[in-house]
C-alpha positions in Angstrom: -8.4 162.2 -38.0 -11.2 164.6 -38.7 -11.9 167.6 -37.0 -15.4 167.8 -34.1 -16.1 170.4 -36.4 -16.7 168.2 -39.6 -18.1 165.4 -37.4 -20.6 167.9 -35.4 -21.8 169.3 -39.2 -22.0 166.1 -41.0 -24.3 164.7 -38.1 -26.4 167.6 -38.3 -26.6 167.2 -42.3 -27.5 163.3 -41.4 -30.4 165.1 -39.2 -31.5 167.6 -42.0 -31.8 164.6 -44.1 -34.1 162.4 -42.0 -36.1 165.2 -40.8 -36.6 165.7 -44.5 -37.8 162.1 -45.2 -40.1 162.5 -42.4 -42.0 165.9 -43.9 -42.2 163.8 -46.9 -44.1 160.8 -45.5 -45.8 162.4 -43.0 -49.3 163.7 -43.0 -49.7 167.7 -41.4 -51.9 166.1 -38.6 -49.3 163.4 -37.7 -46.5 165.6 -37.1 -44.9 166.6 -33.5 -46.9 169.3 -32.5 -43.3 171.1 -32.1 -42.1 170.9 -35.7 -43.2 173.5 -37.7 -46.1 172.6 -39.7 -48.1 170.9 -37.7 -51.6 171.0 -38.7 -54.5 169.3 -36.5 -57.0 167.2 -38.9 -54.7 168.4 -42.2 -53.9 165.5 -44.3 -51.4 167.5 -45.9 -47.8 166.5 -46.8 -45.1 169.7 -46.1 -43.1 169.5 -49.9 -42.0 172.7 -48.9 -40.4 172.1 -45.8 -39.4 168.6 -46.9 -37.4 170.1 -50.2 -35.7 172.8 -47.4 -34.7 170.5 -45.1 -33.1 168.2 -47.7 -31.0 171.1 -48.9 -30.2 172.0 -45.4 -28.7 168.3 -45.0 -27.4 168.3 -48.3 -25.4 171.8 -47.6 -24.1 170.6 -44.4 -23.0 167.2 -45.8 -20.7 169.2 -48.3 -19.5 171.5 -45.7 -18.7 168.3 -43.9 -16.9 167.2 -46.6 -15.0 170.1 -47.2 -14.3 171.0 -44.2 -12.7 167.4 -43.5 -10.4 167.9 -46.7 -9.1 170.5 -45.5 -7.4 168.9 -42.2 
């Protein structure tokens, strides 16, 4: 059985991912005015913070991993 600890970090890592997807697809304009970025009338798309938060996930997926090899 794996640890709340690995579960916990792999959801968040599942979270980094999406949220990544979403500053990839998303305009500036279109974003929730509490994510950074947000932009008002900027058709903009956030590469930036879309290739971050895909590392974030990505980092946090292996940690996971790790982490539930180890129990």
């Amino acid at each position: 059985m794996s640890s709340p600890v690995s579960l916990i970090v792999g959801l968040l890592g599942l979270v980094a991912i999406a949220l990544a997807a979403y500053y990839g697809l998303t305009p500036a304009s279109s974003l929730p005015a509490f994510l950074p970025g947000y932009e008002a009338g900027s058709d903009r798309i956030h590469t930036t913070h879309a290739l971050g938060s895909l590392i974030v996930g990505l980092a946090l997926l292996a940690l996971a991993w790790f982490q539930r090899a180890r129990d």
